[in-house]
C-alpha positions in Angstrom: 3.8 -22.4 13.3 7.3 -24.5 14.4 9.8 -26.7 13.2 7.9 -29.7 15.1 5.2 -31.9 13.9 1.5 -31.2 13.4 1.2 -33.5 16.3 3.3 -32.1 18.7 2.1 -28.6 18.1 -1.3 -29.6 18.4 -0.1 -31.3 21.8 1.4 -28.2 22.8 -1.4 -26.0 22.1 -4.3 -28.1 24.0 -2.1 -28.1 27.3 -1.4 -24.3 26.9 -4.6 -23.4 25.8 -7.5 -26.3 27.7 -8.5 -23.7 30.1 -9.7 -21.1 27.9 -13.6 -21.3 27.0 -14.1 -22.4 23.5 -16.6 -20.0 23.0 -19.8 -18.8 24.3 -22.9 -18.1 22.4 -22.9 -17.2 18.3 -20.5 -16.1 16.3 -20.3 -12.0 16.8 -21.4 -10.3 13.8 -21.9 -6.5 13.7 -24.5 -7.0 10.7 -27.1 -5.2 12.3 -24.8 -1.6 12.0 -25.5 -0.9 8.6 -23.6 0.1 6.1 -21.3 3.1 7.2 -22.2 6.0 5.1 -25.3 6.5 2.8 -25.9 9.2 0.1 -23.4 10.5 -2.1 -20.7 12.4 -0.6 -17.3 14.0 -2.0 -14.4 14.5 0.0 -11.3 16.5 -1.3 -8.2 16.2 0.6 -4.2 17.6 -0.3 -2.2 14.8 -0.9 1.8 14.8 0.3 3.2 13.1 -3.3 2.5 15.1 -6.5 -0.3 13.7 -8.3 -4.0 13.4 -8.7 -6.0 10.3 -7.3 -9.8 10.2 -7.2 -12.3 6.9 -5.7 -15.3 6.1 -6.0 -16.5 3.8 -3.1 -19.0 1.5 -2.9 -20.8 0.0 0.7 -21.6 -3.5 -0.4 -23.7 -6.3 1.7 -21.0 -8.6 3.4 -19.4 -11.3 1.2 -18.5 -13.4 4.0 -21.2 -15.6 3.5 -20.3 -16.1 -0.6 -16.7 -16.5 -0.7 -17.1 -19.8 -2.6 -18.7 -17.3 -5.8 -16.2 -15.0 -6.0 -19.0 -12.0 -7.5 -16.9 -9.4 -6.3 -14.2 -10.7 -8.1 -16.0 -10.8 -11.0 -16.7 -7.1 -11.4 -13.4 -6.3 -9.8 -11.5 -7.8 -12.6 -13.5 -6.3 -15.6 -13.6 -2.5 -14.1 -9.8 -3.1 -13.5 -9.4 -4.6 -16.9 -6.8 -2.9 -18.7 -6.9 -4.3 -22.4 -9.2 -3.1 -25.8 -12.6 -1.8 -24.9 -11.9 -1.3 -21.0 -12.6 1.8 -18.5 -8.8 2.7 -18.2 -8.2 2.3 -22.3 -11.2 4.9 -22.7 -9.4 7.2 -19.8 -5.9 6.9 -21.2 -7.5 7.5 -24.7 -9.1 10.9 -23.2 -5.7 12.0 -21.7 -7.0 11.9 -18.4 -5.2 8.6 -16.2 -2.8 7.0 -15.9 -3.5 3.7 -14.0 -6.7 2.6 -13.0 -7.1 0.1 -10.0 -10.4 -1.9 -8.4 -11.7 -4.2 -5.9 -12.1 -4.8 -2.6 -9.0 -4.2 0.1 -8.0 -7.3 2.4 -8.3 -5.6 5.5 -10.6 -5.5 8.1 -11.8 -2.2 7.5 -13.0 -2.7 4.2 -13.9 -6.4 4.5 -15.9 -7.3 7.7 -19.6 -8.8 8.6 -21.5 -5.2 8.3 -20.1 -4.5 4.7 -17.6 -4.8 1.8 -16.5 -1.5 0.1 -15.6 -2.1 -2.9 -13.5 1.3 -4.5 -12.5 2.3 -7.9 -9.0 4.0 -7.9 -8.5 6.5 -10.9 -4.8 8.3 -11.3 -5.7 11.3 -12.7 -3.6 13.7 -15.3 -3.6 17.3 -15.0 -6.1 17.2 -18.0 -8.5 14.3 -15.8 -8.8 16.8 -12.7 -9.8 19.5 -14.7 -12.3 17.7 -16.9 -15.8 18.7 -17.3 -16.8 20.2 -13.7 -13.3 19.8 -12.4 -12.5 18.0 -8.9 -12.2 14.6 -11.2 -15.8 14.1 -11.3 -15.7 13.7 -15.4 -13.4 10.4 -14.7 -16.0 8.9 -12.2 -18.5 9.4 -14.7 -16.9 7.4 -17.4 -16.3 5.0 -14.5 -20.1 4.8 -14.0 -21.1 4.4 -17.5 -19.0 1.4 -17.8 -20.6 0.2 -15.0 -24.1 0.8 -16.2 -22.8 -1.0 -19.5 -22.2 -3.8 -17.2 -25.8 -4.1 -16.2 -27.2 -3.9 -19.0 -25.0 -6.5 -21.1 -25.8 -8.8 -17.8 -23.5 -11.1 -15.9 -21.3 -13.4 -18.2 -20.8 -16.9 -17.1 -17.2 -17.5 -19.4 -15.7 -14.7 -17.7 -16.1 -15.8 -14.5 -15.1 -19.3 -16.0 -11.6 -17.6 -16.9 -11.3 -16.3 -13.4 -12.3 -19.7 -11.8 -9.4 -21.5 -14.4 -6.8 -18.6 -13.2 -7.6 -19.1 -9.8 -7.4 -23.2 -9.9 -3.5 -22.8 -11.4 -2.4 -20.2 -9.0 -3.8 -22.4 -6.6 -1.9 -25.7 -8.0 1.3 -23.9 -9.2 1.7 -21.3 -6.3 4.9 -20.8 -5.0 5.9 -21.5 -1.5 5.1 -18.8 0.6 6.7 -17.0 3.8 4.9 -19.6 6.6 4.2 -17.0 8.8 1.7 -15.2 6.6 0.2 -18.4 5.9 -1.1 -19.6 9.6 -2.0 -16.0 9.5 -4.6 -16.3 6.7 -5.1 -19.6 7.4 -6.4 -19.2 10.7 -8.5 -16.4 9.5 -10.3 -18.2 7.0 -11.0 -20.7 9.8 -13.8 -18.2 10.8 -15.0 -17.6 7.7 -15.7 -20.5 5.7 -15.8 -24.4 6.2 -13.2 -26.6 7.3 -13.0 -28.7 4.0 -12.1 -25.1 2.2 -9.5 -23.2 4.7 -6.7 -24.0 2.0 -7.9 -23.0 -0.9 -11.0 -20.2 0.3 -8.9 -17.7 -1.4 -8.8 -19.2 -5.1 -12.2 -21.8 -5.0 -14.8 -20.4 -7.3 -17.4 -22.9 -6.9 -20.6 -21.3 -7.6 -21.6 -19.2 -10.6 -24.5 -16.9 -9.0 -25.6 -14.1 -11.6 -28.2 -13.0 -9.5 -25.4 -12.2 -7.0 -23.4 -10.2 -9.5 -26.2 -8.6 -10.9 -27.1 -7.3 -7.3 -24.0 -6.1 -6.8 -24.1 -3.8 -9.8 -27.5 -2.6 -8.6 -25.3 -1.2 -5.9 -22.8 0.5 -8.0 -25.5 2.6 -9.9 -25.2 7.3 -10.2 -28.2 7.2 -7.7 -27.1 4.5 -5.0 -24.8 5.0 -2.0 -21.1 6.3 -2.5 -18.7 8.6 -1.3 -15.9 10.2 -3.9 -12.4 10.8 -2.1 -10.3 12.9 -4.4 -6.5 13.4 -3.2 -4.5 16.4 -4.8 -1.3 17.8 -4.2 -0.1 21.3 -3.6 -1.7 24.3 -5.8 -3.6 22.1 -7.2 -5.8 21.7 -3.9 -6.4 25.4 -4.0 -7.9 25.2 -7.5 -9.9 22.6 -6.1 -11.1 24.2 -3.5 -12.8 26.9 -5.9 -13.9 24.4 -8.2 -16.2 23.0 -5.1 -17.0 26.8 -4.5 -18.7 26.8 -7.8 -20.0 23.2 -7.9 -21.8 24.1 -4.5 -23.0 27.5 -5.6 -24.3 26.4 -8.2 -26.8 22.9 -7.1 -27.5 24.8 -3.8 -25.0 22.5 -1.7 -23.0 23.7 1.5 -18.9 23.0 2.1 -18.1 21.5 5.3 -14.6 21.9 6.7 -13.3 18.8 8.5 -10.4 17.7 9.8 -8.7 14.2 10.2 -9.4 13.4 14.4 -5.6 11.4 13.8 -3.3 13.2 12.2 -5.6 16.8 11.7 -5.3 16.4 7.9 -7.3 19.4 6.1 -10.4 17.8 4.3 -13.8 19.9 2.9 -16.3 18.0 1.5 -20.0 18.2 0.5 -23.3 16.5 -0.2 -23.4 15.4 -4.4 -26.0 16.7 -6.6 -29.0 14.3 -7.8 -28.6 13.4 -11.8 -25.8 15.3 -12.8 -23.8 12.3 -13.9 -24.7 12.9 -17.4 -24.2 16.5 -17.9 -20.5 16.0 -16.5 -20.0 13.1 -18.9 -21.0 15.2 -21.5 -17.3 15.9 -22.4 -16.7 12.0 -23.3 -16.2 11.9 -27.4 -19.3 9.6 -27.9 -16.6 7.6 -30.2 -14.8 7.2 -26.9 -18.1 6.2 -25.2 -19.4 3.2 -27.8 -15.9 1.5 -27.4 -16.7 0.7 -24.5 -17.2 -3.1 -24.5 -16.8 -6.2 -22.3 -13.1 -8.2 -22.9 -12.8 -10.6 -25.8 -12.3 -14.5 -23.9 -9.0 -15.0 -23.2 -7.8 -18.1 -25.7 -4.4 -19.0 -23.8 -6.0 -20.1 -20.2 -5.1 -23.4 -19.5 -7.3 -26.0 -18.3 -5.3 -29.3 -19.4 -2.1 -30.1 -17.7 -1.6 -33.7 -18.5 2.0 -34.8 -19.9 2.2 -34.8 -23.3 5.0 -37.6 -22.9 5.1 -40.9 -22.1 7.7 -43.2 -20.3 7.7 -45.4 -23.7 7.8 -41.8 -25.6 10.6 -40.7 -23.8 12.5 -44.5 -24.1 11.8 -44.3 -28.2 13.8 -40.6 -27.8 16.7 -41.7 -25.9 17.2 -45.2 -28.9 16.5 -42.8 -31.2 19.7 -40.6 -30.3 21.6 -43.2 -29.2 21.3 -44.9 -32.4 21.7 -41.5 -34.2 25.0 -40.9 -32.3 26.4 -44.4 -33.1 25.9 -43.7 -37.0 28.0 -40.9 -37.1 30.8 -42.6 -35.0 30.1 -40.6 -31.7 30.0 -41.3 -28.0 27.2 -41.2 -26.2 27.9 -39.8 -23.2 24.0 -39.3 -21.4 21.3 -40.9 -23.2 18.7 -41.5 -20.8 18.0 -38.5 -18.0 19.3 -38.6 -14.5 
């Protein structure tokens, strides 16, 4: 990044830079770690703001190698979906959220060559912690059954369509950008994808791959890997705390007290019972439950930007008011534009 030319940076970085070795052996990849948690797992932690936050996270295979298909983006953008029919319409509907967010984080914690983890962020109500077992667990059930209605209603090539269209006019029409976050990403993606695509890696959606969707749904199912993080403030963590008392006592689990190695935060946690998904979604209105439903297609995406005028339409215009102008005895002062 400089004020100089392409040229003369390059220039400058090949004399500063020749000595170093341009790299020895394959690319490192930490692939063969696995994932970096399996089972189910809930973790229950006091938040410092006043409010009620539960996630569901999900340890994906790495995306590195499809970031031309944009899969993740795909699921990302109907769980997060905030119109008729969608996961956060049924909560709000329920009185139990507020706001609802989902996807994958652009750091390199939750993005890197071992894994993705893809989370789904729920802002819970007073009424949302409380519901059905307690500890939010109700909301994460909802959030599962629209994920199982996902699967079955199988992958759907138009939304992804609408996503690719989004993505190609944010891509033309973007705004200019501060520079130095720019060469940041930019030399990023120069590790992760090919040269022809280090501009535009970000927005390209060049592959439709169901099969790629579909698998990633197969790992968002009740009876995969996840771990729940719920974050609650004040005396609400204490009537949390018993709630996990009971919810242990009663599927034979044990609470574990743990404690941040950074900043010693409090956090108790335990194992998550097998098929209990259901019974905690029991509370759902089955009214609320069947309105679940993918989003209608979105009819004001853009895909044609040609001009509607011409130079000879715009020529016609300009006679055409000039000649108006002259009938009525006036001045014109502009007639053609700058």
């Amino acid at each position: 990044l400089g004020g100089e030319s392409l040229d003369t940076l390059e220039e400058w970085v090949r004399g500063t830079f020749a000595g170093l070795p341009s790299g020895k052996g394959p690319r490192p990849s930490f692939e063969a770690a696995g994932m970096p948690f399996k089972g189910r797992r809930l973790y229950c932690m006091p938040a410092v703001k006043d409010y009620h936050e539960v996630s569901v996270t999900f340890p994906l295979p790495s995306l590195f190698p499809h970031y031309a298909k944009k899969a993740e983006h795909y699921v990302s953008h109907l769980v997060g979906h905030e119109g008729p029919g969608s996961l956060l319409s049924a909560l709000k509907r329920l009185g139990w959220a507020t706001d609802l967010c989902a996807g994958i984080d652009g750091d390199g914690h939750s993005q890197n060559t071992a894994c993705h983890l893809f989370s789904a962020t729920v802002t819970l109500t007073d009424a949302g912690l409380a519901a059905g077992p307690g500890l939010g667990l109700a909301a994460i059930a909802l959030v599962f059954q629209y994920l199982e209605m996902l699967e079955e209603q199988g992958p759907q090539a138009w939304v992804w369509q609408e996503l690719r269209d989004i993505a190609n006019i944010k891509f033309t029409f973007q705004e200019e950008g501060d520079p130095m976050d720019m060469v940041t990403n930019l030399a990023a993606n120069m590790h992760l994808c090919k040269p022809e695509h280090v501009l535009c890696a970000d927005y390209l959606h060049e592959t439709w791959d169901p099969a790629l969707v579909t698998t990633l749904l197969r790992h968002m199912r009740a009876d995969g890997n996840y771990r729940v993080d719920l974050l609650t403030h004040g005396a609400s963590f204490d009537q949390v705390r018993q709630q996990m008392d009971v919810l242990a006592s009663s599927c034979g689990k044990t609470i574990s007290s743990e404690a941040e190695p950074w900043f010693t935060m409090e956090a108790i946690a335990m194992d998550l019972p097998d098929g209990k998904w259901q019974e905690w979604a029991a509370g759902v209105d089955e009214k609320v439950r069947a309105q679940l439903h993918l989003p209608p297609p979105n009819p004001f995406v853009a895909t044609d930007f040609s001009l509607r005028a011409t130079d000879a339409d715009a020529q016609a215009t300009a006679a055409a008011c000039q000649a108006l102008a002259q009938s009525e005895g006036l001045t014109v002062v502009l007639a053609d534009p700058p």
